[in-house]
N, C-alpha and C positions, 0 to 999 in steps of 0.2 A: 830907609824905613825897614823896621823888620816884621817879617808877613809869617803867621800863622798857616799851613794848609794840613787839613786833618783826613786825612786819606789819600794814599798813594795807588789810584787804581787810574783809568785814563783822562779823568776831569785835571784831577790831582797832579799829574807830574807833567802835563801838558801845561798848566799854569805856572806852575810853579818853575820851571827851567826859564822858560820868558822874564817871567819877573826876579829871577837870580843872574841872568845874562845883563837886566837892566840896573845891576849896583842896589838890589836889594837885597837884604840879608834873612832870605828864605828857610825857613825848617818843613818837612814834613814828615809828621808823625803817622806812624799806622802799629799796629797791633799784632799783623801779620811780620813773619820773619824774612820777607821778598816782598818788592813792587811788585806789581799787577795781576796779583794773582787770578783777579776772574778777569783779565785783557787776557790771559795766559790759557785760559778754556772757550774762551767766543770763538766762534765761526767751528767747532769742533778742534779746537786746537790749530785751526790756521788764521784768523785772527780777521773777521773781513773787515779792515777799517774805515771803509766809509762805500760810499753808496756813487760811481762817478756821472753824476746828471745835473743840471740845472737847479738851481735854487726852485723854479716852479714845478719842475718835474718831482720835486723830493717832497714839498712840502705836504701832496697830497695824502701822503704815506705816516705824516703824523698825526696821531690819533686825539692826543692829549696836551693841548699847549700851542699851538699849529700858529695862531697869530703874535702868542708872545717870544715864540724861538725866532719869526719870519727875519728880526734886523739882526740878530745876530748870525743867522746861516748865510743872510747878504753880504756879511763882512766877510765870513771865515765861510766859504764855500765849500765843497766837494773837491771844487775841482785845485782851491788853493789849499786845503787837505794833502792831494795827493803830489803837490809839488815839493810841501813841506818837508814830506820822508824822501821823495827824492834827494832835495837835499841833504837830507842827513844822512844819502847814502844806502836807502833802502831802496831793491828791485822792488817793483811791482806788477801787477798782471789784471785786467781788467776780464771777468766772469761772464757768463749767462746773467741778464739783469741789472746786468752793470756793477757787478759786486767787484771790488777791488780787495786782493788779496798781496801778502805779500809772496813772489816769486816763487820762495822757498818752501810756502805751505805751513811755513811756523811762526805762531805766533810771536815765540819765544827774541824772534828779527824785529819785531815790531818794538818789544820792552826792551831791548840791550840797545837801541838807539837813539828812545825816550830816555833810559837813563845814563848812559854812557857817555851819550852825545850830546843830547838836549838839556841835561840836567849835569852838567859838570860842577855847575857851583854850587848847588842843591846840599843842602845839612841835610839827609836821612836821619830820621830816627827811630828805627825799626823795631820789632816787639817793645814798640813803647803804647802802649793806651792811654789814649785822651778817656778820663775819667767825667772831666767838666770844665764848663769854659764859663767866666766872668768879666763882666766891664766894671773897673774902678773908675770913679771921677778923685783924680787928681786935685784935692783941694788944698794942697801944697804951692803946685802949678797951675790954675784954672786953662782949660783949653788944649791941656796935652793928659788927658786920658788918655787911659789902655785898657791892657785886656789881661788876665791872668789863665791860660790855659794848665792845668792839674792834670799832671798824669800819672802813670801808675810807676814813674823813675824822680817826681817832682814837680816841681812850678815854675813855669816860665813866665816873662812880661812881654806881649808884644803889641803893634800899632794896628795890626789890622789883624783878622781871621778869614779864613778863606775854608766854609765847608765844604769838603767835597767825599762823602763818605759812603756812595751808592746807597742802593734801597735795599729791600730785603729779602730779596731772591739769592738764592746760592749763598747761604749763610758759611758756609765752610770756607766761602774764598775771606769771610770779614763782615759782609754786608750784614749786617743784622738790628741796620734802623736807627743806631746810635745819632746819626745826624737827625735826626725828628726830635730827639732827645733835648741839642742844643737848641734848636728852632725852639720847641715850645718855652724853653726857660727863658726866652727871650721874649716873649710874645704872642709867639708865629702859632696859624692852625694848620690843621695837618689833614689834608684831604686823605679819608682812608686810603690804607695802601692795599692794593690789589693784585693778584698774578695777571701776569700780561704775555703775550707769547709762549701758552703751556700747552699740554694735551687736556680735553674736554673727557669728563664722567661720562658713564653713559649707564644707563639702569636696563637696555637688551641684555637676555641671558646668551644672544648668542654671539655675545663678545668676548668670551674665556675662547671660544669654539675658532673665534675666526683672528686672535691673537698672533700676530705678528707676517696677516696677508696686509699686502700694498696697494692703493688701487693707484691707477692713473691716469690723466685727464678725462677728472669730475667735478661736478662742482657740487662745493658744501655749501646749503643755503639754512640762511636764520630770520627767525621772524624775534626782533626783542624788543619788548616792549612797542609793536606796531611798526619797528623800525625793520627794515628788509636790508640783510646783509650778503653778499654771496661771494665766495671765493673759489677761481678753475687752478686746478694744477693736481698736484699728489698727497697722498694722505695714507696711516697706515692703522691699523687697529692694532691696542695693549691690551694689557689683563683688564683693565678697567674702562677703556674707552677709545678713544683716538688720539692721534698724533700727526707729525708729518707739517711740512709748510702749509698749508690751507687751513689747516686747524689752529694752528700758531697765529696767524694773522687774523683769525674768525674771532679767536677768544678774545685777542686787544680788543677789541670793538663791542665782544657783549658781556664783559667782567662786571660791568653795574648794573645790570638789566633785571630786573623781579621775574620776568618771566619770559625762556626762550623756548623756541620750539625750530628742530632740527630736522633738517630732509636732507636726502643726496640724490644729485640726478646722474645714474653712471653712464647715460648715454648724451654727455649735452649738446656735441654733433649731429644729431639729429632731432626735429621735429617730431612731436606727436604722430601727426600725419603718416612721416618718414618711419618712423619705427614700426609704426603698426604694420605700414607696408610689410616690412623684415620683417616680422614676425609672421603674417602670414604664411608667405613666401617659404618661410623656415617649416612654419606647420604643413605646410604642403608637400612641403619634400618628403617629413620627417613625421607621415600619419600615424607609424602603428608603433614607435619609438616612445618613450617615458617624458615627460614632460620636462624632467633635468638635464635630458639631454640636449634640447635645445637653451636652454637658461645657459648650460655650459661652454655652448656657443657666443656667449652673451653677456659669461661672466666670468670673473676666475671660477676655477673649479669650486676652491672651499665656501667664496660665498654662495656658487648657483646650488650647494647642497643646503644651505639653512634660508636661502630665498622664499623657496616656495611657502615652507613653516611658515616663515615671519609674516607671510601676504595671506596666508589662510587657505593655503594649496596641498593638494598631495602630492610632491615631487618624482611620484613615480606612475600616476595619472597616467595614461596615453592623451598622446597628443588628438585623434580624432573624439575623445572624448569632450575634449575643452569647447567650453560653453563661450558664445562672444563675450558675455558677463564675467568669465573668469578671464578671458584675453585679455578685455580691458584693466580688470586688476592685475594683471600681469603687467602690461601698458603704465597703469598708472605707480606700480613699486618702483620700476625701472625708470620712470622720472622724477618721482620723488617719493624716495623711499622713506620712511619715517624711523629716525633715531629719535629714542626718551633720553631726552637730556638732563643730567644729575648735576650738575654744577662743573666745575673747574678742580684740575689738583690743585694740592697747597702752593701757597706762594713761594715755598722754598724751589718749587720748580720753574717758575718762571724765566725767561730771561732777562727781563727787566722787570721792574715793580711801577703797576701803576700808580697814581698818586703820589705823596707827599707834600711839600712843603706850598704853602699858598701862594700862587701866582700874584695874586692881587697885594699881597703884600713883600714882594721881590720889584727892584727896577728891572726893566728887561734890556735897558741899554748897557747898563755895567755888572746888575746880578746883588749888588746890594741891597741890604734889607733894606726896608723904609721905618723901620720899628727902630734900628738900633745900628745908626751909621758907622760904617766901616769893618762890620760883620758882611759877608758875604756865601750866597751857597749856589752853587755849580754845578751841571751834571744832573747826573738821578736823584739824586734824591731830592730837587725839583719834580712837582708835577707836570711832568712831561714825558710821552714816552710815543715811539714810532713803532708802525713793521718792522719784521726782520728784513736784513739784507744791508746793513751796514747802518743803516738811519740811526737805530741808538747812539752810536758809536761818534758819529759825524754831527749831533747833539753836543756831545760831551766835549767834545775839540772846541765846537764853534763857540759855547757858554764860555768856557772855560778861558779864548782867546777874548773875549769880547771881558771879561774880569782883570784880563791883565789889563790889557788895551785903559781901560779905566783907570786902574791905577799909575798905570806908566803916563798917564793926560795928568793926574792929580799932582804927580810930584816937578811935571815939568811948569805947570801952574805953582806951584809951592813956590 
């Protein structure tokens, strides 16, 4: 049979080598001059590909799709993920979190195995663009239709198509939505696409001021849309707002939201109660001292200078000054401080794109459309998308295996 797959990122050449090892006679087109280009920047350039825990343990973590990826991550698991590269010969190392990296810290190990190894029999066909993909009915032959995919080197005929073309984050690597393109001429809706895993706007002026401090272990909490979100770990302030893992994981969950509202508690190890005690205790020591100087105790330095500002304080106050009414608003910034929340950056920053292609019109056992058999699409640019920490990534393997699998059941039935 010969298979169609229009993008070489990790949906893409993770299918495609399976189903060329199975005596199909595979092409894959990309646009790009190299496979994998944005597998070639994930994890910072080390590439985390997969997440090593439990199918229960993981599923929690996906945001978007969670019941329709659940048979396929049963099939193709984490932990048969990470056997897989073993086999092909890749070291690997298991993280904080359970993030699995390759040994080497390069992603670069990860793509020369996929294609070197995994994809031997693989037609590449590289700076080539899929322009547009068509189904002919064969009214010469009734029942042996095809598919004519156009690119920007010609026309090919094949039996099946296999989208696999990411979403729209990091458009420099390719992604830039093209598979939504084929989806809608076929039918298909297209759940808007979203940034998912970005840094968060923020409308404080005194986030130019506090640009590029880190906090850590805090937790960011969100109220969106009545829904209560919260994330503990680290975080860091940009020109425009924040950043850092907690922010990343905060935005997947409130990208659809009409209206969020943002706090930070920098003390979450301790209670109300707890704190005020310390804070006392600190005013006591520290009567005839400026009011920053304890906040400094309490904070990093750059944020305990625009602290007191932000809460309505004079951070150079003495401490015997302070009124209980202003302790307790002291008390209540340092649990939850109030950030104005401005939206999300563009999607080009994302790391994955929420949204795309409609679930409800995808089988979830094989990835086929139900609109137009023997088209299929894989990976991101499905609506589906996880936390960071490898979840995307372990996504794309398991769709993508769960698409061959399919096809390798079709021809041995044929």
């Amino acid at each position: 049979m010969k298979i169609a797959v229009v993008g070489a990122g990790a949906a893409g050449l993770f299918v495609s080598g399976f189903l060329a090892q199975n005596s199909h006679d595979v092409y894959v087109f990309d646009k790009n001059e190299k496979v994998g280009k944005k597998l070639f920047i994930t994890g910072k350039g080390r590439c985390n590909f997969t997440n090593y825990c439990s199918v229960d343990e993981f599923l929690p973590n996906v945001v978007r799709g969670r019941k329709f990826v659940k048979s396929a991550l049963y099939n193709f698991d984490s932990f048969a993920c990470a056997r897989f590269f073993a086999d092909l010969g890749l070291k690997y190392k298991i993280e904080r979190g359970n993030r699995a990296f390759p040994e080497s810290d390069k992603s670069s190990d990860v793509i020369k195995v996929l294609k070197e190894k995994h994809c031997k029999k693989v037609k590449f066909c590289l700076n080539e663009e899929v322009l547009k993909v068509d189904f002919v009915k064969n009214e010469q032959y009734p029942g042996f239709d095809y598919f004519v995919v156009k690119t920007t080197l010609g026309e090919y005929e094949f039996d099946k198509v296999i989208v696999a073309t990411g979403g729209k984050s990091y458009k420099s690597t390719g992604s830039d939505g093209f598979g939504y393109q084929i989806a809608k001429s076929f039918g298909h809706n297209i759940v808007e696409p979203k940034p998912a895993l970005c840094p968060i706007l923020l409308k404080d002026k005194f986030v130019k001021v506090l640009q590029g401090v880190s906090l850590k272990n805090v937790v960011l909490n969100a109220v969106a849309d009545e829904q209560k979100f919260c994330e503990f770990g680290e975080m860091l302030f940009t020109d425009k707002g924040i950043s850092g893992p907690i922010v990343l994981s905060l935005s997947s969950q409130i990208n659809r939201a009409k209206s969020v509202k943002l706090s930070l508690d920098f003390k979450p190890a301790l209670t109300e109660k707890q704190l005020d005690a310390r804070l006392l205790r600190d005013f006591d020591a520290n009567k005839n001292k400026d009011l920053v100087t304890i906040l400094k105790g309490l904070l990093p330095k750059a944020v305990a200078d625009v602290f007191a500002q932000a809460i309505g304080l004079d951070e150079n106050k003495k401490v015997h000054d302070i009124t209980k009414e202003e302790r307790t608003k002291i008390l209540s910034g340092l649990k939850e401080f109030q950030l104005a929340f401005d939206g999300l950056y563009d999607i080009d920053t994302g790391i994955v794109t929420s949204g795309g292609v409609s679930l409800d019109e995808i089988n979830p056992k094989t990835f086929e459309s139900k609109l137009q058999p023997g088209l299929y699409f894989i990976g991101e640019v499905l609506d589906i998308d996880a936390l960071t920490g490898g979840f995307n990534l372990q996504i794309a393997w398991a769709t993508a295996y769960a698409c061959y699998k399919s096809l390798w059941t079709f021809v041995c039935e044929f």
